[in-house]
FILO-524718 format. One record per residue (C-alpha): residue in three letters; z, x, y. Coordinates in steps of 0.5 Angstrom, whole numbers, plus 2048, in hexadecimal, padded with zeros to 3 digits. Example, Ala and Ser with C-alpha at 12.3 -4.5 7.8 and 13.67 -1.06 7.14 Angstrom:
BEGIN
Ala8108197F7Ser80E81B7FE
//
This chain:
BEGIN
Unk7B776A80BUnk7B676280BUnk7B775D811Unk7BD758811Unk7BB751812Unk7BC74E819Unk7C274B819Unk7C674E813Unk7CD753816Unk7CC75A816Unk7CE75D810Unk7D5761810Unk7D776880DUnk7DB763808Unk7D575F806Unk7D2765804Unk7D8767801Unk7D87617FCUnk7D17617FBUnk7D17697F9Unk7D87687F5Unk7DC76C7F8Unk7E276D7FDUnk7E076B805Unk7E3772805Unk7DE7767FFUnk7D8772803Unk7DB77480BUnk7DA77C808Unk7D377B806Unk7D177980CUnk7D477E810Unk7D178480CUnk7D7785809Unk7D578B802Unk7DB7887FEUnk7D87837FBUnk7D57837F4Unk7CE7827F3Unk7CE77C7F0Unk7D37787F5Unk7CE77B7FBUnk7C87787F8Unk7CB7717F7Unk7CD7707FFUnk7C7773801Unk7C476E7FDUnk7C87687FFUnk7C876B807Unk7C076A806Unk7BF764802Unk7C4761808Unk7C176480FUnk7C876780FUnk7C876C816Unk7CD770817Unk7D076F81EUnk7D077681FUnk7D4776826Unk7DA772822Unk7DA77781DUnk7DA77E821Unk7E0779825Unk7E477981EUnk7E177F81CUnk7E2783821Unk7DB78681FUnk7D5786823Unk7D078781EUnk7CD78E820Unk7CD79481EUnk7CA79B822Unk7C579F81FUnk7C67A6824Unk7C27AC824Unk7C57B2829Unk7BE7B582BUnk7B97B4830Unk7B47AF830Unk7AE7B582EUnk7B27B7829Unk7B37B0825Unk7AB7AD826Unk7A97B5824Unk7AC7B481DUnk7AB7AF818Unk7B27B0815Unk7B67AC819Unk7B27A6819Unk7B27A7811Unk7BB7A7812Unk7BA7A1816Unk7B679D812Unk7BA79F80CUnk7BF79C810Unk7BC796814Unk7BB79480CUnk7C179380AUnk7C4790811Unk7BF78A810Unk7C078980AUnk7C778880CUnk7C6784812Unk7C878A817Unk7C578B81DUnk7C379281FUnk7C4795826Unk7BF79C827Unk7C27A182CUnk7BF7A882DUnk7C57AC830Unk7C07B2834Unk7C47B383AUnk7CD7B383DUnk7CA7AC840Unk7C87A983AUnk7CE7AA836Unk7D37A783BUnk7D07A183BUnk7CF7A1834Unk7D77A2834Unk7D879D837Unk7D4798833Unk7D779A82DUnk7DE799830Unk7DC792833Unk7DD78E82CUnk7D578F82CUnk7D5792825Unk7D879281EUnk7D679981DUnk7D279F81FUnk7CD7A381AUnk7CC7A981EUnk7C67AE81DUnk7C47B581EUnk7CB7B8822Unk7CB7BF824Unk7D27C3824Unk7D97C0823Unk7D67BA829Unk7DC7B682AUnk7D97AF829Unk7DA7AD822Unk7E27AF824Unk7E27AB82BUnk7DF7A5827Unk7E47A6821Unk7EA7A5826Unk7E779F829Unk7E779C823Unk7DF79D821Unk7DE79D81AUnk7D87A481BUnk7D47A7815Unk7D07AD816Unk7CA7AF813Unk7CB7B6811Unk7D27BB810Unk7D57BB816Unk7D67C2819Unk7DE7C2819Unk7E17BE813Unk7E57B8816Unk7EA7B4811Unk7E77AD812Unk7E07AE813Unk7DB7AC80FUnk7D47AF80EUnk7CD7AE809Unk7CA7B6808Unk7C47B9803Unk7C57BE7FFUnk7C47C4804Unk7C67CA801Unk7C27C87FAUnk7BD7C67FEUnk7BC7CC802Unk7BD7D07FAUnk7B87CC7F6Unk7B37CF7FCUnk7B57D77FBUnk7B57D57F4Unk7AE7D37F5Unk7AC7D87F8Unk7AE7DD7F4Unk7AB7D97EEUnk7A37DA7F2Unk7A57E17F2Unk7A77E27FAUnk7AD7E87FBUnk7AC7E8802Unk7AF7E2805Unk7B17DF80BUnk7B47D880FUnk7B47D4814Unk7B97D1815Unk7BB7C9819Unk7C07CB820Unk7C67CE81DUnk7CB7C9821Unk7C87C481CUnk7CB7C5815Unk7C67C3811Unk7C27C9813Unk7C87CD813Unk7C97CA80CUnk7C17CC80BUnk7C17D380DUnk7C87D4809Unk7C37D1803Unk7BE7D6804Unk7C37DD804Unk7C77DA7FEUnk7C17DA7FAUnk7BE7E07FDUnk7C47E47FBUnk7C57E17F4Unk7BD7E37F3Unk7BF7EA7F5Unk7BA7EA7FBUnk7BA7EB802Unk7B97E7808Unk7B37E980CUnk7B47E5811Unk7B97DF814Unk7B67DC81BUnk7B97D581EUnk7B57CF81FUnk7B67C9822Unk7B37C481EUnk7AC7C4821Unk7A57C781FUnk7A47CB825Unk7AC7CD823Unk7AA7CF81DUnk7A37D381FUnk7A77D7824Unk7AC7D981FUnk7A77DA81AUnk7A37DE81FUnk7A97E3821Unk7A97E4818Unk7A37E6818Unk7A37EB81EUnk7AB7EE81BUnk7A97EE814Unk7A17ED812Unk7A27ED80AUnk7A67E780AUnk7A37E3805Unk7A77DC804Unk7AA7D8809Unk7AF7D3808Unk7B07CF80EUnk7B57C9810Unk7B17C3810Unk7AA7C2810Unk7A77C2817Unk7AA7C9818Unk7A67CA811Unk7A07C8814Unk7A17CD81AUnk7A37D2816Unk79C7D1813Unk7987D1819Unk79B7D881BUnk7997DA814Unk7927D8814Unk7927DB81DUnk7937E1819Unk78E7E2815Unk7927E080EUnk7917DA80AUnk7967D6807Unk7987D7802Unk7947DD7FFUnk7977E1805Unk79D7DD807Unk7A07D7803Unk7A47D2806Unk7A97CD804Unk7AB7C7809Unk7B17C3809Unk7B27BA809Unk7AC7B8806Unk7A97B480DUnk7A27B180DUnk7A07B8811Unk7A17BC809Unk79C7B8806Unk7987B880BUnk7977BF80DUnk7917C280BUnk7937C6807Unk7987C1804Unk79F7C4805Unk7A47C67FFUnk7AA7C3802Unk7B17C1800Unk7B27BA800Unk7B97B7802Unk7B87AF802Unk7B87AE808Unk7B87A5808Unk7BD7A5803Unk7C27A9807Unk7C17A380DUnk7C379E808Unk7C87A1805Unk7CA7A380DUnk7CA79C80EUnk7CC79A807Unk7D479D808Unk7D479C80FUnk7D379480EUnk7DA797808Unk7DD79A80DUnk7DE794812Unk7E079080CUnk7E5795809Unk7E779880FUnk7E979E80BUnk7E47A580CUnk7E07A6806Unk7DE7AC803Unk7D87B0803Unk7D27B0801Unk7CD7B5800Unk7C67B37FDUnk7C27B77F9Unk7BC7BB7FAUnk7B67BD7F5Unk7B07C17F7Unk7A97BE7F9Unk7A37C37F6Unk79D7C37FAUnk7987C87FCUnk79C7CE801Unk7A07D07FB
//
């Protein structure tokens, strides 16, 4: 941005207006973010804003407005299980993108113990955010309903376990996603099939392993086993451990996401198996621990980035519009690689 010569007033939402030849009103939504405005009319106040040191006065603004600005990213688990898996920086990438290029400030908040979420609560309820993007919630958690009555916008990342009018949600594909694993492993010649699901009181295992049953029964099969994980390695190595006691002839795995795929192949190789000559295995989400593993990790690729934009995309409508937005599921696709 270019310096304003000493002297010279300081330019006004009006001077930047004429020069982009708009409306003071067109130029007024543009610079605080608004997603109405068409492409061509945003570039020319963004440039006539630049080429004339314009700075919003952000503290009249939010006075006019009655917007602070920011938005809450929040992930509902213990600080261990957020540091311990790549998924939530990559959502949280996803949507630090699209708020930056928005001018939005984002505020991160780990809600792992009763304490937290009160004090987040009241945050929220103070006027302190625009609107809530919320991460990983377990069971039918009253938050987004008690955010929605204190006139917080909320979007979820994920189906919500109980339908609720009103309230807005970005998905994958979590039964088409789990049917392509079973239809892959079918395809490499493996009958006896087990799952590691995700918590149940989550939905996108409970999403998961209802996949995995649909496709099992469409492809005339059994399951030979069926053990809840809790997203971890060392939850997928116990589940897989448990398998491999009760049903020692399973020959492919499909688990939940890809750091219980890679506990369940350290279980398979303890045993004396390998993978995926004895046991193959198909993962979920496509995280850098796929295609880092050795052996490199078949999996079920959800675009993990993409859903944080478009969390952040249809929040940033919804404050605009007001009005709830449809669903939105994401599809998934099949990562081929070295367990299956």
């Amino acid at each position: 941005m270019t310096a304003r010569p000493a002297g010279r007033a300081a330019p006004t939402l009006e001077s930047v207006a004429a020069r982009a030849g708009v409306s003071r009103a067109t130029a007024g939504r543009v610079l605080a973010g608004s997603t109405t405005v068409g492409e061509q009319a945003r570039e020319a106040v963004l440039r006539a804003a630049a080429e004339l040191s314009y700075v919003t006065n952000r503290a009249a603004r939010s006075l006019m407005t009655r917007r602070s600005d920011s938005i809450a990213f929040v992930v509902a688990e213990s600080e261990e299980r957020f540091f311990g898996d790549p998924h939530f920086a990559l959502v949280l990438r996803g949507a630090h993108a699209v708020l930056a290029a928005h001018d939005v400030q984002l505020v991160f908040s780990i809600l792992s113990t009763g304490a937290d979420r009160d004090r987040f609560e009241r945050f929220a309820r103070g006027g302190h955010l625009d609107g809530v993007i919320l991460v990983s919630l377990h069971g039918d958690d009253p938050l987004p309903r008690r955010l929605q009555e204190a006139g917080v916008p909320v979007i979820l990342s994920g189906r919500p376990f109980t339908e609720t009018p009103g309230l807005s949600y970005v998905d994958a594909d979590n039964v088409g996603g789990a049917q392509a694993a079973v239809r892959l492993l079918v395809e490499r010649g493996r009958t006896r099939l087990a799952t590691i699901t995700g918590p149940l009181d989550m939905t996108a295992a409970i999403d998961r392993r209802a996949g995995f049953q649909h496709e099992l029964a469409a492809q005339g099969l059994r399951s030979h086993g069926v053990r809840d994980g809790d997203w971890s390695i060392a939850g997928g190595r116990h589940a897989m451990l448990e398998m491999l006691a009760s049903e020692p002839l399973i020959d492919g795995v499909f688990a939940a996401n890809d750091l219980m795929a890679f506990g369940a192949m350290q279980a398979v190789t303890e045993t004396g198996r390998s993978v995926p000559g004895d046991v193959a295995v198909v993962g979920f989400d496509d995280s850098p621990t796929a295609s880092s593993s050795h052996p490199a990790i078949t999996t079920v690729r959800q675009p993990i980035i993409g859903m944080g934009e478009a969390l952040a995309t249809r929040l940033l409508a919804l404050i605009e519009r007001g009005e709830p937005l449809e669903p939105m599921v994401m599809g998934t696709e099949l990562v081929l690689r070295d367990t299956a």
